[in-house]
N, C-alpha and C positions, 0 to 999 in steps of 0.2 A: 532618743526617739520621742514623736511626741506622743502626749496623752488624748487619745478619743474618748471623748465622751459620749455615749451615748443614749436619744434622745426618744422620749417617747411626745409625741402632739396631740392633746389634748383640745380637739376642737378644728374646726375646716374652716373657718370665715377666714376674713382681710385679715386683721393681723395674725393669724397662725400665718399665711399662706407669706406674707413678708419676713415673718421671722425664719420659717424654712427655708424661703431661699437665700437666705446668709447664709444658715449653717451648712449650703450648697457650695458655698464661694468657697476657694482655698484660700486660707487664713495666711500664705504667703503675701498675697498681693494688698494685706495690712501690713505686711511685716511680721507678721504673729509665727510663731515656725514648734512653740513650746507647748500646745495646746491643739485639738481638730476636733470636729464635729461628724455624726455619725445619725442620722435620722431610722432607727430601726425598727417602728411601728408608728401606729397613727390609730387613735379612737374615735371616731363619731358616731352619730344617730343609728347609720346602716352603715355594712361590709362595702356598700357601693357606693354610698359619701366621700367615705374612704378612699376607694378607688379613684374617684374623680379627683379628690384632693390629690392626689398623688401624680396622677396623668398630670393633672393641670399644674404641679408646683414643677418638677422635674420639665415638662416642655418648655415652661418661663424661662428656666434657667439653663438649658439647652446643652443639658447634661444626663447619660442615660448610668451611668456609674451609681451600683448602690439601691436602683429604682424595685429592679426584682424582688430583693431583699428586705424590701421594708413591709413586716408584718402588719396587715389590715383588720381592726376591730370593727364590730358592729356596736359595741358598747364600751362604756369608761371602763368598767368593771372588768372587762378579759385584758382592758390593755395595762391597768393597775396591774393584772395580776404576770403580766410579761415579765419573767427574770429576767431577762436581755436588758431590759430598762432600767438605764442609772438615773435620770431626772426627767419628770413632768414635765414639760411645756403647758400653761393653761393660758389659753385665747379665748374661755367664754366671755359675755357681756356680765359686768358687774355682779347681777343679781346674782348670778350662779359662782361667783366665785367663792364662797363659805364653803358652800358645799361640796364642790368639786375639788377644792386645796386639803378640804379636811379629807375626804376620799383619800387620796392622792397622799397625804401622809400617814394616815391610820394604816396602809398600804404597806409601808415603811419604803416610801419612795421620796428622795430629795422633790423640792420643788420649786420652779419659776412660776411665777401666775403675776399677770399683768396688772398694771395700777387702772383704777385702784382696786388697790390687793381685796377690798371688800368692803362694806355699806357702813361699819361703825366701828369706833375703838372695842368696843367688846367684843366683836366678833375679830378682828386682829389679834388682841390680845389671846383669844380662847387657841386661836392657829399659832401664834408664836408661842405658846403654854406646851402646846401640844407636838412639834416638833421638836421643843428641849428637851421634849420627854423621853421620845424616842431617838434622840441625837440625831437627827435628820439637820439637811442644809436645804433652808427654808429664805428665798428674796423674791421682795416684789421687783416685776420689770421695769424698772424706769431706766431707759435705753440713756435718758441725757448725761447723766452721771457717769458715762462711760465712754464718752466723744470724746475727740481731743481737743474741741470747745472748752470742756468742763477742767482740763488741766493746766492748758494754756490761761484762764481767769482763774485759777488758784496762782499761777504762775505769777502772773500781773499784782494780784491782789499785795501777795506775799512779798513781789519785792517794793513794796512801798510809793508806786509810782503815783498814784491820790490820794495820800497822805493816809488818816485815819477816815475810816469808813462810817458815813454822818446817818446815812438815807439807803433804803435800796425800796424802787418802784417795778413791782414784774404785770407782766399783762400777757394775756393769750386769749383773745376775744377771733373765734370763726362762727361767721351769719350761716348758719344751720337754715333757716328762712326755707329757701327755696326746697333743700331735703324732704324739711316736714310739711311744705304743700304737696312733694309728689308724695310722700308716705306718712299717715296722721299717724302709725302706730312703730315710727323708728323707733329704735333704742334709743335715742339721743334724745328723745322728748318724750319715751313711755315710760311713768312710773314705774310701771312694773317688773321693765327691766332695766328698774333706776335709772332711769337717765337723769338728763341737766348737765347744766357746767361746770358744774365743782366737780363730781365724781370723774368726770372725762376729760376735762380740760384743766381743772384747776390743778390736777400733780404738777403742770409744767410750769406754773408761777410758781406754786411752791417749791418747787424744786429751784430756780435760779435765786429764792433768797434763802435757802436752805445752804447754797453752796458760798455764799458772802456771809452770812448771821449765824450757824449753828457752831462755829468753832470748828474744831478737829471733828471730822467722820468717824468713829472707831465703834467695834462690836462692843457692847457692853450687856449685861443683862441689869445696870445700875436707867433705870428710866430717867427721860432728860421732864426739865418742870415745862410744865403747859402757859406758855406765856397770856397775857391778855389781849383777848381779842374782841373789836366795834368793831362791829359788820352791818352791812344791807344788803337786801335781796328782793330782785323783782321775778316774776314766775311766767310760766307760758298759761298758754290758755290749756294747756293740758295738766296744769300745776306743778312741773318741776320747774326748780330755778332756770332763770333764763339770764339774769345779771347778777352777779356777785360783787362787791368792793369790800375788802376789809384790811382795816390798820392792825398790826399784831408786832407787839410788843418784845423784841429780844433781848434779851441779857446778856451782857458780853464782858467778857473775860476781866476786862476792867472796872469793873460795875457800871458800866453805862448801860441805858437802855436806845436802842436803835429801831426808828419805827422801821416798818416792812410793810410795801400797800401792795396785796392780792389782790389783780383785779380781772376775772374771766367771764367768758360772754358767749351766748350764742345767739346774739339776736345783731352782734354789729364785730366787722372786722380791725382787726388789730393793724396799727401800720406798718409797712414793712419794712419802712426804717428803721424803727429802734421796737422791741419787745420788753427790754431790762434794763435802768438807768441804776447806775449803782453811783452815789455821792460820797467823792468823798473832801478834807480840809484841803487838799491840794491840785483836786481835776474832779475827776469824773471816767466812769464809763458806760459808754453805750453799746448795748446788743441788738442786732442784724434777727426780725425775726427770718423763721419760724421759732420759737420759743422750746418746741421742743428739740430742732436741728438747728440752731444757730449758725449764718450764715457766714457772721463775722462778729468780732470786738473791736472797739478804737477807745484807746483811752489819750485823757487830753490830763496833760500838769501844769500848772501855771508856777513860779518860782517862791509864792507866797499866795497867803489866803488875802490879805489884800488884793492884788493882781485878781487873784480868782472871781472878787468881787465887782468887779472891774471891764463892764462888757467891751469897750476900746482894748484892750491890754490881751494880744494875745498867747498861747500857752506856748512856753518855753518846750516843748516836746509833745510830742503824740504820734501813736502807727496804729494804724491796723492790721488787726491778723483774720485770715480769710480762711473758709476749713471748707473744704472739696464736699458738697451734697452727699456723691455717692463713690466712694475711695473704692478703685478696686469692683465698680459693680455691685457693693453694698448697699441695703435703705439704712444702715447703721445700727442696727438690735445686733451685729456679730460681734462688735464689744461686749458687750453684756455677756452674751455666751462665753466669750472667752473667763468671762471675768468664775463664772456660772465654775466653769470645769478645771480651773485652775483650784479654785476652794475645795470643789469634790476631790481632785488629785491630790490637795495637802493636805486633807480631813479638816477643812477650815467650816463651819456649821453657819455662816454668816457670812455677809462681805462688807468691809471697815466703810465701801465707801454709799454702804447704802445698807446700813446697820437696822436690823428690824427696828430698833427703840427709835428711829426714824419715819420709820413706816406707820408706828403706833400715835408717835409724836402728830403727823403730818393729821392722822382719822382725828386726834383728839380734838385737833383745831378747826377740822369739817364739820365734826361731832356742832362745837359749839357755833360754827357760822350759822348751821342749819337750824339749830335753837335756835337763835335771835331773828332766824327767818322762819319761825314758824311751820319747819319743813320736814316731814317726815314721809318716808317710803310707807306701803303695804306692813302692815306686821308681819306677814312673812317672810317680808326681805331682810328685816330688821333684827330677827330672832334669833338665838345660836341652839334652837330647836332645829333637828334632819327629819328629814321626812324620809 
């Protein structure tokens, strides 16, 4: 029989409301049959937020099973305090994520809470300090790590088809532009609830040279080392970053260092041809954006690094592999879940393929982009002081 997990939703905007309708889908039609989901409260502002989120996620999905059932809060606090709930969901915007995760585990409630997981390494670190404490199973959601994009390029990588890995270039630039002329005070470009590009856009570069540069995924509590990072950064006229570029520095298993070029944007689009070039002695691969959903990979191998050199001389092999938008009716966050209730089912407190020391990794290198750009949030976003 399988395991249900069930979920409490912490928060009613767009992405709660995409991640619930996965946990709507029956996880047959991934193939999934060892694992199910179970939405059995919802917290927001008001009892009638609530409400509406529910009306509104349940007709989307054109499912009324379950709908009765699901307990509605008027505050975080009644829905922390729901036994029925085995893991958080948290869909605030950035700013509130410290304090809603640390809620949410003080609680002694597992948690998911969205990338990024929160505003600085200290405040990561204080959440990941704080969940080993209380043995809670503590991930941020970065849904890419859990596609089957993300397996099929371990797949490639691993069998040797571009030789040794020279270069890897990720990008994820969306022209926000038009957004913030209808709304001066979106998240996406209000300080105050952190916006910019890094916080929101940059997990998904760093996530595709996360997944070619950091070695093996695995839970550890041993921290990985903060490589070197050149960076630049241009701002909005509301002062959060608007361009990011940065080269960073990894260390790889054979003591090579391999650069890694971060580069995200919200003042110009990415193309939709390639989001992710990965280099390597023998070919190359190219990524199909969206960067966070990748639409496809094609790797090319030439028979020598000669040849490769060699723009007449074409590659003795190359395919593409193409991965369905929406499999089954998914926007694709129902990986992640699966991944979520499978660790809670095996008393796993982490998951190998998106190890906090990842999470913390990933802030330290924000941490220092935003140093060299001069760029700091409100102190209050910044602080591991609760109000």
């Amino acid at each position: 029989m399988a395991f249900t997990l069930r979920w409490g939703i912490l928060s009613t905007g767009w992405i709660a409301t995409k991640f619930s309708l996965d946990l709507l889908v029956n996880p047959s039609t991934r193939q999934v049959s060892d694992v199910a989901h179970r939405i059995v409260a919802v917290g927001s502002r008001s009892k009638d937020s609530a409400q509406k989120f529910v009306d509104s996620v349940w007709n989307e999905a054109g499912v009324k099973e379950g709908k009765k059932q699901v307990k509605l809060y008027g505050s975080y606090d009644e829905l922390l305090a729901d036994k029925d709930v085995d893991c958080i969901y948290i869909g605030t915007p950035h700013s509130h994520h410290y304090a809603n995760a640390h809620a949410a585990l003080s609680a002694g409630k597992n948690v998911l809470c969205e990338k990024s997981l929160v505003v600085n390494a200290a405040q990561a670190k204080a959440l990941i300090d704080l969940a080993r404490s209380k043995d809670l199973f503590f991930m941020e959601a970065v849904w890419t790590r859990y596609q089957p994009f993300a397996y099929k390029l371990e797949e490639v990588l691993k069998s040797g088809k571009i030789g040794e890995v020279r270069g890897v270039q990720a990008e994820l630039c969306v022209d926000f532009g038009p957004t913030a002329k209808k709304n001066p005070d979106h998240r996406l470009i209000n300080p105050v609830l952190a916006g910019g590009a890094l916080l929101d856009l940059g997990p998904y570069p760093w996530t595709q040279l996360a997944l070619v540069l950091l070695g093996e995924h695995k839970a550890s509590t041993e921290p990985l080392p903060v490589p070197k990072v050149v960076s630049s950064m241009t701002k909005t006229t509301s002062g959060v970053d608007a361009s990011v570029v940065a080269a960073i520095e990894f260390a790889q298993a054979d003591g090579r260092i391999v650069h890694g070029t971060l580069t995200t944007a919200q003042d110009r689009q990415t193309a939709h041809s390639r989001c992710s070039l990965i280099q390597g002695s023998l070919g190359y691969i190219e990524v199909a954006f969206p960067t966070y959903r990748p639409r496809s990979l094609t790797y090319y191998r030439w028979a020598n690094e000669g040849d490769l050199g060699d723009p007449t001389v074409k590659p003795v092999e190359s395919e593409t592999f193409e991965f369905e938008p929406r499999p089954g009716g998914i926007w694709g966050f129902a990986w992640e879940a699966d991944e979520v209730a499978r660790c809670i089912r095996d008393g796993r407190k982490e998951s190998d393929r998106m190890p906090l020391r990842e999470t913390l990794l990933m802030m330290q290198v924000f941490d220092e982009i935003r140093k060299q750009g001069n760029f700091t949030y409100p102190p209050e976003l910044e602080t591991l002081e609760l109000k």
